[in-house]
N, C-alpha and C positions, 0 to 999 in steps of 0.2 A: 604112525606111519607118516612118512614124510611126505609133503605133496610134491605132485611134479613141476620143475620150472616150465612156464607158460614157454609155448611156440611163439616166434615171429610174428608178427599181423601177415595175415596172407590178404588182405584187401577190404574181406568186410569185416566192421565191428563187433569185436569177441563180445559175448552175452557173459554175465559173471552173476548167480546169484547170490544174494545179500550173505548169506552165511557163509560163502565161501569169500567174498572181499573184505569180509574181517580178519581173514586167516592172510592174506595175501595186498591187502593193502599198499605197504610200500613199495614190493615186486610191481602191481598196476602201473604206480603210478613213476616207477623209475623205468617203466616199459614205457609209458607215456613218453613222459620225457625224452629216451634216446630215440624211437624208434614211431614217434606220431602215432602213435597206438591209440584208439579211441575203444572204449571196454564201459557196454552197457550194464546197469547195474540191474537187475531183476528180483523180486518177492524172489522167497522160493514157493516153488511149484507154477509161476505167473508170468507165461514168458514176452510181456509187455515190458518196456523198460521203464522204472523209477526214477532213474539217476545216468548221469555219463559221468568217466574220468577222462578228459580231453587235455590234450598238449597245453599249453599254458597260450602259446600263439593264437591257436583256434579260439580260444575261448577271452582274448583280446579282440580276435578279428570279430564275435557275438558280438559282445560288447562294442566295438566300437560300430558293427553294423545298426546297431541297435541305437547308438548315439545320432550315427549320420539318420536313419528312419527320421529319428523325432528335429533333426535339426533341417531335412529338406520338407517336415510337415508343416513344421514353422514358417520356412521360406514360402511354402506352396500356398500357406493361410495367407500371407503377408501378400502375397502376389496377386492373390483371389480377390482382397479388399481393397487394390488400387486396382484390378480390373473392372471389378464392379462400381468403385467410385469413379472412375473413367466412363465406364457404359452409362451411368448417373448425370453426370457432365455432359456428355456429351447428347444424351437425349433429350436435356435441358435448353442446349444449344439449337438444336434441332427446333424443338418447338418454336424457338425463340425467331429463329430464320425463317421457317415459314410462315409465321405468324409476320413474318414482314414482311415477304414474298407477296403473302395472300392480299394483305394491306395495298402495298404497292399495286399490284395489279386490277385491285376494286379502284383506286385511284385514275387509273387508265382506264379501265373500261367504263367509270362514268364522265372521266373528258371527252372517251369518246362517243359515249351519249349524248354531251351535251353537243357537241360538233356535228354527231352524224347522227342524228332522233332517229330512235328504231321505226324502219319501214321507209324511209328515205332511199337508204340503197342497200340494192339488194345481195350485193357481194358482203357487207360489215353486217348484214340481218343471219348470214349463211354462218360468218366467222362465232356468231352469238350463238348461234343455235349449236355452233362445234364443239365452245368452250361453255358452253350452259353450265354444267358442272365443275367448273374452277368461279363460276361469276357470284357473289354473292349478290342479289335481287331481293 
């Protein structure tokens, strides 16, 4: 008995099980080809699919989705380890500046020690008691 020629794609992808796409193979995949036909391949009895025949496009367009994935993961790594070497740097900096800041300002508050002795007066006794916690003592 002769089989029947397969119908059009009507939108979703035909299920084909495996004994029957032995029988029909070049018909799929010359439906593939004119008409973007995507034809899931199934056990028989198992209606999960094993296999696809997709358009030759589609399965350029995997592919090369599959190419951009790994080449914008690459970029994404690359990008991560000059942010993080950035954040590095620059927390480096950081210490580095306050640690002057901090310098600097024990500088001045003990010229202004030596100028104005605590308990002298009482507005620079007021300013000391404000920044008690910036002063190293």
């Amino acid at each position: 008995m002769a089989a029947p020629a397969l119908s059009h794609h009507s939108g979703q992808p035909r299920s084909v099980p495996l004994r029957e796409l032995r029988t029909r193979l070049t018909q799929l995949i010359a439906m593939a080809e004119l008409t973007d036909t995507v034809t899931l391949v199934t056990r028989d009895g198992d209606p999960r699919p094993v296999a696809a025949i997709v358009p030759a496009p589609a399965a350029r367009s995997a592919a090369q989705a599959r190419a951009d994935g790994e080449r914008l993961a690459t970029v994404t790594a690359g990008w991560a380890r000059r942010l993080e070497e950035s954040h590095r740097q620059g927390a480096l900096r950081h210490a580095a500046e306050l640690r002057a800041v901090t310098d600097a300002l024990a500088e001045v508050w003990a010229a202004l020690d030596r100028h104005v002795p605590p308990g002298t007066d009482p507005a620079v006794d007021r300013l000391r008691a404000a920044h008690a916690d910036l002063r190293r003592d």
